[in-house]
N, C-alpha and C positions, 0 to 999 in steps of 0.2 A: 507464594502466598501461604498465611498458615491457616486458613480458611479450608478445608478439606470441600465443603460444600459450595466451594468456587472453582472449578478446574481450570486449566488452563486448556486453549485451544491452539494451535499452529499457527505462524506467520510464515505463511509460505512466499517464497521470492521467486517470481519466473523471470527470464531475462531474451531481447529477441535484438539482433542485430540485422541491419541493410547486410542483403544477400541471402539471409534465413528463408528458405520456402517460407510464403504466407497465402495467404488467398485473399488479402489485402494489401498490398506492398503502399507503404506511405509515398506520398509524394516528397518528403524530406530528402530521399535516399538519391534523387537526382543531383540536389545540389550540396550534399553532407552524406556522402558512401559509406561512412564508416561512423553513421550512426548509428545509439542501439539507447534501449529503454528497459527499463526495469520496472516492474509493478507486484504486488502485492497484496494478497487475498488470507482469509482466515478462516478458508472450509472449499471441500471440493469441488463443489461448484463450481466456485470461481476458479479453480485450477482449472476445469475440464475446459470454462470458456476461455479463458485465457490462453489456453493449449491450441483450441479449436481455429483462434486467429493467429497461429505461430511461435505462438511463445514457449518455453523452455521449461520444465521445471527445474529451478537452482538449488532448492532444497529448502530446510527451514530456519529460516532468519532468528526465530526466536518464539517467545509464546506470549499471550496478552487472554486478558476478560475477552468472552466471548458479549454479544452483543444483547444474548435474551437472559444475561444476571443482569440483579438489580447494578446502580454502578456505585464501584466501591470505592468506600472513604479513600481520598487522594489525589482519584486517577483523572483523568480528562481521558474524553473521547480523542481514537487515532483516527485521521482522514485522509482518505484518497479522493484525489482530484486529478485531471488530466487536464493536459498543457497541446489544443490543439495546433497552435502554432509552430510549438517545439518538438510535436510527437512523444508527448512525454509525462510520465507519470510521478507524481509524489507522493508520501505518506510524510503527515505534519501532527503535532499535537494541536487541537482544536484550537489551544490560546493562539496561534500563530495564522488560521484563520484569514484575518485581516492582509498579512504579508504575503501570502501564495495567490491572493485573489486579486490582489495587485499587480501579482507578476505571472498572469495568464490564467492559472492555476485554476480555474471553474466551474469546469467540466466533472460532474458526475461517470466515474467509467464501471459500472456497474452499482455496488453503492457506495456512496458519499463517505460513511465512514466502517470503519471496520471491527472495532472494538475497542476497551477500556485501556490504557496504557498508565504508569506513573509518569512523571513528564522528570527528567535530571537533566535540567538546565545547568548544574551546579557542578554536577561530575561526584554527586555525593552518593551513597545509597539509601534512601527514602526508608524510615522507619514502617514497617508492615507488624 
């Protein structure tokens, strides 16, 4: 960003595999052992909870608008949703929405979305 007065905040990635100590073991893991989920959070909070049901911290994925700036020219909101069927978590650009929600994706796993992102669909780099 060349906004000084927009900082960036962390996208932290936790990651938790069938077999990982948890204090919720999915039922996936009967019939898929060598299942594992990834999820992601943009403040400690959600690591500590995330943590708290077994999960890992991977480190940080990258950095995005936090959630209390205004939102800035470009970006779309980033979302998480969880997939109870699949035991599984995604992060989507909001346009995309419609296609996660279709395919289970529904579920609020803390909050819904996370923060601002540019979206490159194009593989270009977005003029800031």
């Amino acid at each position: 960003p060349t906004n000084i007065s927009q900082p960036l905040v962390p996208l932290y990635r936790l990651s938790w595999k069938c077999g990982d100590p948890t204090p919720y073991p999915p039922a996936i893991c009967s019939s898929v052992p060598g299942h594992m989920d990834t999820v992601h959070t943009a403040d400690q909070a959600g690591v500590s909870a995330f943590e708290s049901w077994g999960y890992q911290l991977d480190g940080i994925e990258g950095y995005i608008y936090p959630k209390t700036v205004a939102q800035p020219s470009g970006t779309v909101r980033l979302m998480r949703k969880y997939n109870p069927s699949r035991d599984d978590h995604a992060i989507f650009p909001e346009t995309l929405s419609a296609f996660y929600s279709s395919s289970g994706y529904t579920q609020n796993s803390g909050s819904d979305w996370l923060g601002y992102v540019y979206p490159n669909s194009t593989g270009s780099v977005p003029n800031i």
